[in-house]
Each structure stands twice: as structure tokens, then as C-alpha cells.
N, C-alpha and C positions, 0 to 999 in steps of 0.2 A: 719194136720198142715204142715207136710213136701209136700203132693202135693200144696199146695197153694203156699211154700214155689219157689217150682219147678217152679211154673205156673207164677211166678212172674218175674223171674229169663229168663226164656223162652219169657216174651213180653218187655224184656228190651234188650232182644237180639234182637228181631225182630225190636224193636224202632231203635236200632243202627245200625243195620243194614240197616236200611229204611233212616237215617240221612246219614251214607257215602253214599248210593246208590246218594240220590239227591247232596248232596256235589259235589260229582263222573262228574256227570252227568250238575252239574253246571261249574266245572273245565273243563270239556271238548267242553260246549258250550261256554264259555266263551275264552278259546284255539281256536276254531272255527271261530268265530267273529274275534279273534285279528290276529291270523296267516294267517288263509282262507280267511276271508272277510274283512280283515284291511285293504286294499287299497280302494276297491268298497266305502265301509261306509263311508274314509275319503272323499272319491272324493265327494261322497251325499251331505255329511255336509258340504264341502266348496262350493259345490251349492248351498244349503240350504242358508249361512250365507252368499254369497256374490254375490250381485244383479250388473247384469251384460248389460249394455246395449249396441248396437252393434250401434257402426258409420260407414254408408256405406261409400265404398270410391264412386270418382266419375270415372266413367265410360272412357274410351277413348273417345277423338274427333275423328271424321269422317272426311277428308277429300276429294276434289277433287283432281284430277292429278295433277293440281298446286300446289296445298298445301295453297294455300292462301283464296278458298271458304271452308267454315263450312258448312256440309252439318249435323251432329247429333252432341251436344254438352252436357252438365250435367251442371244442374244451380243450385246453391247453393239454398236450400232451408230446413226446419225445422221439427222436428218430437216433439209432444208433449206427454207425460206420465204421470203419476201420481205414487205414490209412497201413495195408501191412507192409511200406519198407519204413516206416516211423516205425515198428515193432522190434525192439530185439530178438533176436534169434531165441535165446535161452531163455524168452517169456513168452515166446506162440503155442506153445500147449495150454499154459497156463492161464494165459486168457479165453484160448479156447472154451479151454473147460469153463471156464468161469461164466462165459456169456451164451453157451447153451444150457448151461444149471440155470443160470439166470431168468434166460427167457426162452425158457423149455424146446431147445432148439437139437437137431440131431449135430453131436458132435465134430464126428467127421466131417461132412459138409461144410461147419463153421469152420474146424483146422481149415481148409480145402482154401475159403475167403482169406484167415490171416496168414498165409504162405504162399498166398496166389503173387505174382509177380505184376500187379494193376497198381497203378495210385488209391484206387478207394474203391471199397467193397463195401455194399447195403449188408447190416446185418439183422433189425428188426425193425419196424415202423409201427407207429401210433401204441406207444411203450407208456403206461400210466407213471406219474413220477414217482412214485413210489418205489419201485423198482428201478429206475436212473437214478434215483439217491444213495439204492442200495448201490449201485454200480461206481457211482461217485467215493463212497466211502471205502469200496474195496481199491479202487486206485490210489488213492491216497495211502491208504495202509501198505499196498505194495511198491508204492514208487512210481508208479507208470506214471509218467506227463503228457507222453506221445504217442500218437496210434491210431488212439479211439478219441472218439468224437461225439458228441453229446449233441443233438442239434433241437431246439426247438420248432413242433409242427401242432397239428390241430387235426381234432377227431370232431364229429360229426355227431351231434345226439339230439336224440328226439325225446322229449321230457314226458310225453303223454302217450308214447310207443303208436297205437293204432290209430288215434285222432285225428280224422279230416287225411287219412293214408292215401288216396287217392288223387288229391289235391296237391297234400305239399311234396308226394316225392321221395325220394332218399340220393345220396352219393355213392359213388366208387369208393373206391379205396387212395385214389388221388386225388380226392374232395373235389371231382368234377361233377356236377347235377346229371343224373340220368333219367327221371322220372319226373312228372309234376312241376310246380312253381319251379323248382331246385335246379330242373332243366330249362323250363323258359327263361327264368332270369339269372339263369348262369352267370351271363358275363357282367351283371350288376353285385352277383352275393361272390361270386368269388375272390377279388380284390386281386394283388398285383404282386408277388412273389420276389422275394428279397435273398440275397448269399450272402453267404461267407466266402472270400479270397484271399489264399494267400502260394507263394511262388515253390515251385518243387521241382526234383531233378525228375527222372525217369523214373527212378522206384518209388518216387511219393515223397523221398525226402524233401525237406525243410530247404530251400537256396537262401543266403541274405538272412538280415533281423529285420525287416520289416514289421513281421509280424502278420496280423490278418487283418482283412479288409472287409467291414462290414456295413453291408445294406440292407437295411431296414426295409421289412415286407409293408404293402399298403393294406389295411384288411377290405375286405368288401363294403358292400353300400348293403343297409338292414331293410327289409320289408315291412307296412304295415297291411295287413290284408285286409277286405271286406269281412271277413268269415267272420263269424262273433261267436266266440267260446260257450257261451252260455247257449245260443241261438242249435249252434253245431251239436252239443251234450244229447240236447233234447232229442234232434231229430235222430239223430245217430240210436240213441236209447231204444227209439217206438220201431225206427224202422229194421232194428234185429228183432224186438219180440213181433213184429209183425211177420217176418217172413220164416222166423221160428213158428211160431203159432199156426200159419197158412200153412207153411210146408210148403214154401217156395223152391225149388228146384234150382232154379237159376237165378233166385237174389233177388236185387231191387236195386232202387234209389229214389232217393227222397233230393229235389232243389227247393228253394225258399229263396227268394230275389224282392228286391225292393225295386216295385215297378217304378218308381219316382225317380232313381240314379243309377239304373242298372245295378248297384251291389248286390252281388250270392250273398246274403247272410249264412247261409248252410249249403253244404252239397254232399250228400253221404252215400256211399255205396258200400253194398254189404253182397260177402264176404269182405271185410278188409283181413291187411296183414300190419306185422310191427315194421315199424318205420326204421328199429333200430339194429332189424336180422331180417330183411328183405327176402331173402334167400333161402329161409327155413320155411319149414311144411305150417300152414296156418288157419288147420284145422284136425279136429283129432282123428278122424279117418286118414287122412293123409302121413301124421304121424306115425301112424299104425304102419303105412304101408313105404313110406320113403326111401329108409335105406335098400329094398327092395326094387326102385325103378328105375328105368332107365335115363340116362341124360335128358333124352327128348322128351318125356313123359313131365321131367318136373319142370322142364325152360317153359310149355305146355300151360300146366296149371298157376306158376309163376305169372308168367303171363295175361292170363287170364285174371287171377287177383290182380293186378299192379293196373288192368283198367281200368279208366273212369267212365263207366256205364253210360251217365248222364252226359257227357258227350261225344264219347267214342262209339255208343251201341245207337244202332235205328230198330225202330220199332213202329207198329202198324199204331198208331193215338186211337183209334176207334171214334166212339159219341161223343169224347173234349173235344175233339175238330169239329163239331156242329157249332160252337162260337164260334169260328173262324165263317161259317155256313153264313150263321142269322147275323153277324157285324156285315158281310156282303152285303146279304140282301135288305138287311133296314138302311144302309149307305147308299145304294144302288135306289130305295123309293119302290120297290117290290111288297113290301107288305111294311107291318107296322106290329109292335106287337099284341096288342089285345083285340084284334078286330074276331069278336066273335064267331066261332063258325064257318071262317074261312077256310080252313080246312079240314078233310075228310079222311078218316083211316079206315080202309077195309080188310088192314091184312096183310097186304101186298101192293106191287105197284108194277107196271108194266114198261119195262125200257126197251126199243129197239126189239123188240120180242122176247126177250128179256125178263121173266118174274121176278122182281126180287122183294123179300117178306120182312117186312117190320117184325121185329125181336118176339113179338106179344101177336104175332098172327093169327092165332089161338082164339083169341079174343081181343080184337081189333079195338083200336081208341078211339072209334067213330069222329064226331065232330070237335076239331079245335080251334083255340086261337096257336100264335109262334108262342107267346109264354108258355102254354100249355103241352105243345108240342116235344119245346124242350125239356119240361118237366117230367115229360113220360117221356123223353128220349126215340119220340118215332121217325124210324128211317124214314115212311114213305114222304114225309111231309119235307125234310130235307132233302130229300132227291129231287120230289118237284122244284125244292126253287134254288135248285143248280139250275135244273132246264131254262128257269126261267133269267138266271143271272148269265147262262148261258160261259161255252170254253174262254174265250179269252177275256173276259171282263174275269172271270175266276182266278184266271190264271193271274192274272194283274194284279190283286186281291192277294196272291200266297205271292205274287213278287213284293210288293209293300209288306208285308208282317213278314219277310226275311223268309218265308219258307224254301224259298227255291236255292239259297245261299246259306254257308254258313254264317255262325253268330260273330265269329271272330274273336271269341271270347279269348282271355290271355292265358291261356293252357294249350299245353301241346296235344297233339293227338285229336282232335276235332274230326269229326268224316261228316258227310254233308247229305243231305235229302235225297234220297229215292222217288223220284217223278217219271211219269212219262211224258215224254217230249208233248209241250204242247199242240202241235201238229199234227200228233198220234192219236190222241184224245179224241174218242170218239163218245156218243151218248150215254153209253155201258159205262166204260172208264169216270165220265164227269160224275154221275150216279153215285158209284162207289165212293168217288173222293170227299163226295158232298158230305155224307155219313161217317167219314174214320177212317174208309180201308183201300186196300189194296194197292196202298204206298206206304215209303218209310220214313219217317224223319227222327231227328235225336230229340232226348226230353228238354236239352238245352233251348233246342230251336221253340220246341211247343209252349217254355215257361215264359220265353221273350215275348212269342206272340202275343199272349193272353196277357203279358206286362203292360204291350201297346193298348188292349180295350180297357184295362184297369188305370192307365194314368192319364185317361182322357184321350186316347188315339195317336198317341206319337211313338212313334218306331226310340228303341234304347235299346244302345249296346250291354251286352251285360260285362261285368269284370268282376275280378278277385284281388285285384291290388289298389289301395285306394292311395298310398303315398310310398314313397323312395327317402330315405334318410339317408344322405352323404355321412361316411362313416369319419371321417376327418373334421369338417365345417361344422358337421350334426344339422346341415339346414337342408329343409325338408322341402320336397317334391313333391306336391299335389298331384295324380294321374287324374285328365280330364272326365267329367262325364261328356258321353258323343249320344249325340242324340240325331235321329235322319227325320227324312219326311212325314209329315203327317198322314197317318194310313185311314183313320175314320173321323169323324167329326165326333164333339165334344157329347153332341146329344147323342147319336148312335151310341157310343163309349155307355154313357146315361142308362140307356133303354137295355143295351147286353146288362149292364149291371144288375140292374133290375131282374130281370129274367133268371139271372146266376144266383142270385137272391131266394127268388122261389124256388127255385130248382133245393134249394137245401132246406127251407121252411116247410114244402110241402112232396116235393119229389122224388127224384131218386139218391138224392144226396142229404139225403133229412139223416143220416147218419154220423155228420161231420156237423150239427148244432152242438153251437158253444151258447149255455144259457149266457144273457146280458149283452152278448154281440152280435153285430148285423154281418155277416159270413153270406157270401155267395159260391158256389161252385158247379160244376160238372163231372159226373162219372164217365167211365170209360170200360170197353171189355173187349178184346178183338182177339184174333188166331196170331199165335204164333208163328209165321210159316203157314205153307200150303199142306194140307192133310198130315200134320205135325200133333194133333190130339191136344196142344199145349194153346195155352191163353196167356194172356198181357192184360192184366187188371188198374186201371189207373182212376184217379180223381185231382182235378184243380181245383183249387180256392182261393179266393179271394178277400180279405177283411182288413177293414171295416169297408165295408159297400158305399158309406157316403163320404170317405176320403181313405182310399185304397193304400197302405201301407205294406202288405205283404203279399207275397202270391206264391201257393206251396201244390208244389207237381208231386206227387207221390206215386210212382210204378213198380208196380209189383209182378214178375216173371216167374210165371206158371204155377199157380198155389193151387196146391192138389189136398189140401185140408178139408173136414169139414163143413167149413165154412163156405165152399164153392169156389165159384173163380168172378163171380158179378163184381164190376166197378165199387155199386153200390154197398154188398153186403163186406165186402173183406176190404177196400182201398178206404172210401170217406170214410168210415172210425178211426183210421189212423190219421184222417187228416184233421179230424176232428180233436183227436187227444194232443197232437201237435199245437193246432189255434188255442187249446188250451190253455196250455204253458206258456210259449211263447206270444201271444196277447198283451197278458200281465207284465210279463218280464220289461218288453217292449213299453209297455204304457200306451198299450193305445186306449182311446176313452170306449167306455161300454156304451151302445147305442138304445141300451131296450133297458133301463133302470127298472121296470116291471117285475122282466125275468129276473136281474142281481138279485132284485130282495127275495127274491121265491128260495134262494142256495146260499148255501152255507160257505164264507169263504173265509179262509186266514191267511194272517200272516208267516209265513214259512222261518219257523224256529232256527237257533243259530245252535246248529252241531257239531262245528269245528274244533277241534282239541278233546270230544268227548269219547268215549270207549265207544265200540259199534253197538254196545249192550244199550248203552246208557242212550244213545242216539235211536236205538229203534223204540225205547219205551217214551222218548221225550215224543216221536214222531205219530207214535199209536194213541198218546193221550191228546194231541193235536187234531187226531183225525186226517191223519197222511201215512203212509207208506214206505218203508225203505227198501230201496234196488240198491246193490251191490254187484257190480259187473265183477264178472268172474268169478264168483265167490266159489273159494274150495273148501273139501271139505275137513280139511285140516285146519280151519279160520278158527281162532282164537278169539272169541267177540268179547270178550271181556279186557282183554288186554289191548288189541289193536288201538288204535286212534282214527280215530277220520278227517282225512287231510283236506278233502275239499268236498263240495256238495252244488248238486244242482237238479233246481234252484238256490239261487245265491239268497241267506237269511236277510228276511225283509222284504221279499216280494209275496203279493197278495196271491192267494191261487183257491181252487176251490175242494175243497172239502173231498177227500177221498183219492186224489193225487198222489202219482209217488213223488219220490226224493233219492235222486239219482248221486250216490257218496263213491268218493276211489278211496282207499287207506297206502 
């Protein structure tokens, strides 16, 4: 009796024992949760109970250097959702139907969203309002208040579709920059994203009358660029019928910079694509064959458009790198440039055992001075006065003009000079680099350098944004000019001028004279690659030579045309029809009033609002030209209109010009 007593006494103790234990152990989970994990959990549940939807802001505008061309804008447009336990039961089909009729959506799927068991389900994005009205007025007709949701977002558009494509980029589908300016200054054009809030159970209902809670999106900060619309039109225009005409294989590009502040006035690369369908085929062999390729075939060619050549691609410079040559050696006190007879062409030239043969070995350029040298372009005479500037003084020389570094310019995607290590260089190697070849740099690197000998010898950074406008304040942000150390003296600068001068008065660059103006430049022709069959045709300019205003890199990849693959013959005419146009436009003053009176020039007629009929006879009795890009052959010239034109009416130009129109 007393054990039973004991034994009873004993599992009442272990009961209560086992009761605080869990008590114990519930006061300290539940301490746990409220002290430890009472922030987390709150944070959960007010995510949980409060359905939050995000209103994009709109992105910055894009500007040209005037600030008056829209080159990327943000168009108000709609985002639709659903909220399917705000749906009544006996209205989910019927919305259904209604918003894949609407916005050509496959049905089922759509039921699948308004009977899914979520607070909120995406139904379409970047919806034009036109259709959210039509959606607007079928709710109302039916009664619906609750469900669907209307949201204000913004779509992405490019007004001039292919214009300067390389440059500004394009967006995602979540207006984030992928490409171009769009990407570098992302987190300036993007701005700051605003919701809707309001409180809901589990299925998305409605909790309380609160109502919604709304924050206002910040929109982005706008851009004003260097690029100048007018400056862009032009280059862009010559440098397709250029590489149309050559029969360039692999394209080109055309920079134009203002050696005085670093601003690109223009940067074109051709193939482009639209700015406003990145992602389609953008050219009509391609279209031919697209829906035929494979994934990696188009990311491939994609790819490949959506570079920007002129900084992304290297290329061998050839004979333009001989300025980089003669600013040495006139700096260095090596020679001068007219000293008669100084030097000697026989042909050829002997390095380290080494032959290597001036372009024209054929028939040698016997006795020169350096001006004459460069006007004929002869290797052997730049080879020698490598030898004589010797490796690291050279190498010092392409450290100052930025060649061994990139430009820094403010686009993504930059790749930087191909050298060999200075250490490596040996007599062979100095030889080659003195001449053009057997390294790579980008055209961006080569337009800055030749910036430095045309603004007087100071190293300039180049850019493409020349101001920041707060989208709020509207008050505007200058982006500095940066300017580095001084790479040649005033008079050296002087004397290359000079030389670049003749080079296109009497030399190989006499194909890029603009009657009335004093134009300097140098041609260029080098291999593509080692035993590649392909060429890199290029020419710089310079003008006006006695106060340098522009400087235009023109590279042309692998023109298999009849017209050859020389610097000379197929590169300076385009640079030439370029200084052209853009001269006048520009207003720079004519230096040679001689030549002006000798040409015929006018004032460029005003054809805006007129039929394309009426504009090409206004332009033929003027004594100009009309180009219509793209023109199909379904074009209606009697009826169309012509919306803009370039040249802008009222600038001077000469006589037998075209007149570049879009309708």
C-alpha cells in the first residue's frame, strides 16, 4: 500500500516536472520570437498585410548639344494587375476574357492569374492608354471597382530610331540602361520609383477603409550631350554611302571632337540598328535569314551591331601615327621641318638586318625634307627618326598623347591599346611603330591624340555629356572639361600643323580640300590582322589650321570596291565631303577668300512642310541635291511632307551638295 502510495506521489512529480519543463520552454520561445525575432516577424506581416505596387518614375530625356533635339524620351504609358481575391467568383471568366481580348493575351493563362490564390498577379506592362481606357470604360459598364488595377508606368522611345545608336543605347523592359549613355548614366536618367499601399488579408482582400497610400515616383535627372544633331546627320549620312559605295565588309566609323574641350560633336558607326527594336534583324540579309537562326547566331550579330567601334574596336592607324612620329621628333630637336635634303629614300631601309620598304619602293622618293616626307608618306624616313628618338623617349611620347591608356571617355565598353611592353621593344618593333603598324589602338585613342597637336599640345579628355539637368530644381550641372599635361610645345603643335596642311594642299590627302578653307590632315592604310587579305583605310583632319576647331577620324574596314583600299583614294573624300558641310554649319571663317570666289555657294532653301516633289524641284533649281534615307519604293513624293532637313535652311554651303530630308 505505501509503495503504490510512493509510486504515485513519484509520477506526479515527474507530471509537474514535465509541465514547467514545457511552460519553461514555451516562456523562452516565446521571449525568443518577441525580443530576437520581433522586428523580422513585424517586418513579414507588414509585407504579408500590405500589397504594394511600384510606379516607375520616368526616366531622363536625352538631349543633343542644343538641347532643343530629343534624341531618348519616356512616354507615359500603363501597367495592368490583378488583385484575384478582390475578384468575385462569378466575374473570373469574364474578366478573363476580357483582358486577353484586350491585350491579345492567351486566355487560359490569364484565367490561371485571376483564380490563382496570390495577392496580385502582373497581367500586361507598358499598355498604350488607349487601351487602359478602353479597359476603364468596360469596368465601369460592368460594375467592377475591385480586382484590377490600373497603374501608371513609362515606355522608353527613341524619336529618330537609328540616330547616334551606338552612343545612346537602348533599355530593358524594366527601363533599366543596357547599352550606351542609357547604361553609363543609369543611375542619373533613371530617377526613384514611387508605390501604391494599401492593407490586405491573405487573399489580397481589402483589411480597414484606409484606403491607399501613395508615393509619388522621383523622375530621373535629363542629359544634355556634346553630340550636335546637325554635326551627327551629316557624318552618319557620308559615312554609309561611304562604306556602301567601298564595299566595306566590316563597316566603319567616323569621330569628330573639338580638340579645344574634348566634346565628340559626332561619333557614327555603321551598320547601326533601331534604338526602338534592339533586337530585331537590321539589315535585310539578316532578315531574310532570322527566323531560321539559331539563339547564338543572333545574340552573335546583335552583339556585334550594338558596338561602338570607335571605342570598343583596335585597329592597326598605319601613316596617321607618323604625326605622333614628327610631334616627337620636332619636340625632341631631331630635325625641323623644311631642312632640305635631309633626307634620303632609296626604297627600303635596313633594321637590325631587317629590310623593310617604303610603300612606293618601286620608285623611291629620293631626297627630302620632314614636310615632304610626310606628304609622300615615306616609311623609311620615319623609321629612321624612331632610331634616332630612340625606345623610351617614344615610349614617353605615346605615354603623354594617352596612347598606352585608355581615353576614359564616359561610355561603357572602352578596351585599351595593344603595345609591346616597353622592355620588349626592340629595333624591329621601334621601326614598325614609328610608321603605323604592328600595334593596336582604338580610333577614340588616335582622334584625342591628334586633339593634343591641333589645340596647341595639351593632353584633353574627350566626353559626350556636357551638362546634368536636376529633374526637380531644373538646375543645371556643368560636366568639367579635364584637361592633363602638356604633351608638345606651342610651336611644335605650329609646325605639325603645318605639315597636315600640305599633306592635303599637295599630298596624299589633296582629296579632302574644301575650296575656301585651310584643312590639314593625314592618310592612313594598314593590314587588317596577319595574312588576313583585309585592309583598314583611314584619314585625320584637321580645320581651320590657324585656329583648329574640328578634328574628323574617318576608318573605313576593308573596302574591297573599286576604288581600292588607299587612305588616300577611298578615306580623305569622305573627310573631305564631311569638312564640307559641317565648316559652314559650324561657322568656322574661310581662310583662303581666293578659293570662295572661284565656287559657287548658297544659301540652303527652307523645305519643311513642302511635298518631297515640291522640295526636290525647289533643291534642283538651287543647285543641291536631295538624299532621302531609306527611301522605298512605295514613297508617294507628291503627297508626303518633309519633316526635317539637313542642312538646317539658311546655312551657306556649296553648290552641288546634298540635302539630307526624313518625312
Amino acid at each position: 500500500m505505501v509503495t503504490t502510495k510512493l509510486s504515485s506521489k513519484k509520477k506526479m512529480r515527474n507530471m509537474l516536472f514535465i509541465c514547467f519543463l514545457i511552460i519553461f520552454c514555451l516562456i523562452g520561445r516565446l521571449g525568443f520570437i518577441q525580443f530576437i525575432q520581433g522586428s523580422e516577424l513585424t517586418s513579414l506581416a507588414y509585407q504579408q498585410q500590405t500589397l504594394d505596387r511600384k510606379i516607375n518614375p520616368k526616366r531622363g530625356t536625352i538631349y543633343d548639344a542644343t538641347g532643343q533635339k530629343v534624341l531618348a524620351v519616356s512616354s507615359t504609358v500603363e501597367t495592368i494587375t490583378v488583385n484575384p481575391g478582390n475578384i468575385a467568383k462569378e466575374n473570373k471568366e469574364k474578366v478573363a476574357k476580357k483582358l486577353s481580348d484586350l491585350f491579345e493575351l492567351d486566355y487560359d493563362n490569364t484565367l490561371k492569374k485571376v483564380t490563382k490564390r496570390s495577392s496580385i498577379e502582373t497581367i500586361a506592362k507598358k499598355v498604350e492608354k488607349e487601351k487602359t481606357d478602353d479597359l476603364r470604360l468596360w469596368m465601369e459598364q460592368n460594375n467592377i471597382t475591385t480586382g484590377i488595377n490600373i497603374d501608371e508606368d513609362t515606355k522608353r522611345y527613341y524619336p529618330y530610331s537609328n540616330f547616334a545608336s551606338q552612343i545612346i543605347g537602348f533599355c530593358g523592359s524594366d527601363n533599366q540602361g543596357l547599352d550606351g549613355i542609357e547604361a553609363k548614366y543609369d543611375n542619373q536618367l533613371k530617377g526613384k520609383q514611387g508605390s501604391i499601399q494599401r492593407h490586405t488579408d491573405a487573399k489580397g482582400g481589402e483589411i480597414g477603409h484606409e484606403g491607399e497610400n501613395y508615393v509619388s515616383a522621383t523622375d530621373g535627372n535629363d542629359l544634355i550631350l556634346t553630340i550636335d544633331f546637325t554635326v551627327q546627320s551629316i557624318v552618319e549620312k557620308y559615312l554609309e554611302e561611304a562604306c556602301i559605295d567601298n564595299q566595306c565588309t566590316d563597316g566603319g566609323n567616323i569621330v569628330v571632337m573639338n580638340p579645344q574641350n574634348g566634346d565628340i560633336l559626332a561619333m557614327a558607326t555603321y551598320p547601326s540598328y533601331n534604338l526602338n527594336n534592339p533586337y530585331e534583324a537590321y539589315t535585310e540579309e539578316l532578315r531574310q535569314n532570322w527566323d531560321s537562326m539559331e539563339q547564338a547566331e543572333k545574340t552573335k550579330n546583335l552583339q556585334a551591331v550594338w558596338r561602338n567601334k570607335a571605342i570598343a574596336d583596335t585597329y592597326e592607324p598605319g601613316s596617321v601615327f607618323k604625326l605622333i612620329t614628327s610631334s616627337a621628333a620636332l619636340e625632341e630637336g631631331i630635325t625641323d621641318t623644311d631642312n632640305e635634303g635631309e633626307f634620303s629614300c632609296t626604297g627600303a631601309i635596313e633594321v637590325a638586318g631587317v629590310r623593310i620598304k617604303c610603300w612606293r619602293y618601286y620608285r623611291p622618293h629620293g631626297s627630302e625634307s620632314l614636310r615632304q616626307a610626310l606628304m609622300n608618306s615615306c616609311n623609311p624616313v620615319f623609321i629612321g627618326l624612331g632610331q634616332k628618338i630612340g625606345v623610351n623617349t617614344y615610349y614617353s611620347y605615346l605615354n603623354k598623347f594617352k596612347l598606352l591608356n585608355k581615353t576614359n571617355i564616359d561610355l561603357p565598353g572602352e578596351a585599351g591599346s595593344i603595345f609591346l611592353a616597353e622592355e620588349k621593344a626592340g629595333p624591329v618593333e621601334l621601326a614598325t611603330i614609328s610608321f603605323g603598324q604592328r600595334f593596336e589602338i582604338t580610333p577614340i585613342q588616335l582622334v584625342t591624340a591628334v586633339s593634343a597637336i591641333a589645340n596647341g599640345g595639351e593632353s584633353i579628355k574627350p566626353r559626350v555629356i556636357k551638362q546634368i539637368v536636376n529633374s526637380e530644381t531644373k538646375e543645371i550641372t556643368d560636366v568639367p572639361v579635364e584637361k592633363y599635361e602638356r604633351v608638345i610645345s606651342k610651336q611644335t603643335s605650329e609646325k605639325v600643323l603645318s605639315m597636315m596642311e600640305s599633306v592635303v594642299a599637295e599630298g596624299t590627302g589633296k582629296n579632302a580640300k574644301v575650296a575656301g578653307y585651310r584643312i590639314g590632315g593625314k592618310t592612313g592604310t594598314s593590314e587588317d590582322g596577319v595574312n588576313t587579305n583585309k585592309y583598314v583605310t583611314s584619314f585625320c583632319g584637321v580645320a581651320p589650321i590657324d585656329n583648329p576647331q574640328v578634328v574628323v577620324l574617318v576608318t573605313l574596314y576593308n573596302p574591297t570596291g573599286e576604288g581600292g583600299h588607299q587612305g588616300g583614294g577611298v578615306a580623305a573624300p569622305v573627310g573631305g565631303q564631311i569638312f564640307s558641310e559641317i565648316l559652314p554649319y559650324l561657322e568656322v571663317n574661310q581662310g583662303n577668300q581666293e578659293e570662295v570666289e572661284q565656287i559657287e555657294q548658297i544659301q540652303t532653301p527652307d523645305i519643311i512642310g513642302k511635298t518631297i516633289e515640291e522640295a526636290e524641284k525647289i533643291l534642283k533649281e538651287n543647285g543641291l541635291e536631295l538624299m532621302i534615307e531609306n527611301e522605298s519604293e512605295e514613297l508617294d513624293k507628291g503627297n508626303v511632307i518633309v519633316k526635317e532637313q539637313i542642312p538646317n535652311a539658311g546655312i551657306i554651303i556649296n553648290k552641288g551638295n546634298k540635302v539630307d530630308i526624313t518625312y
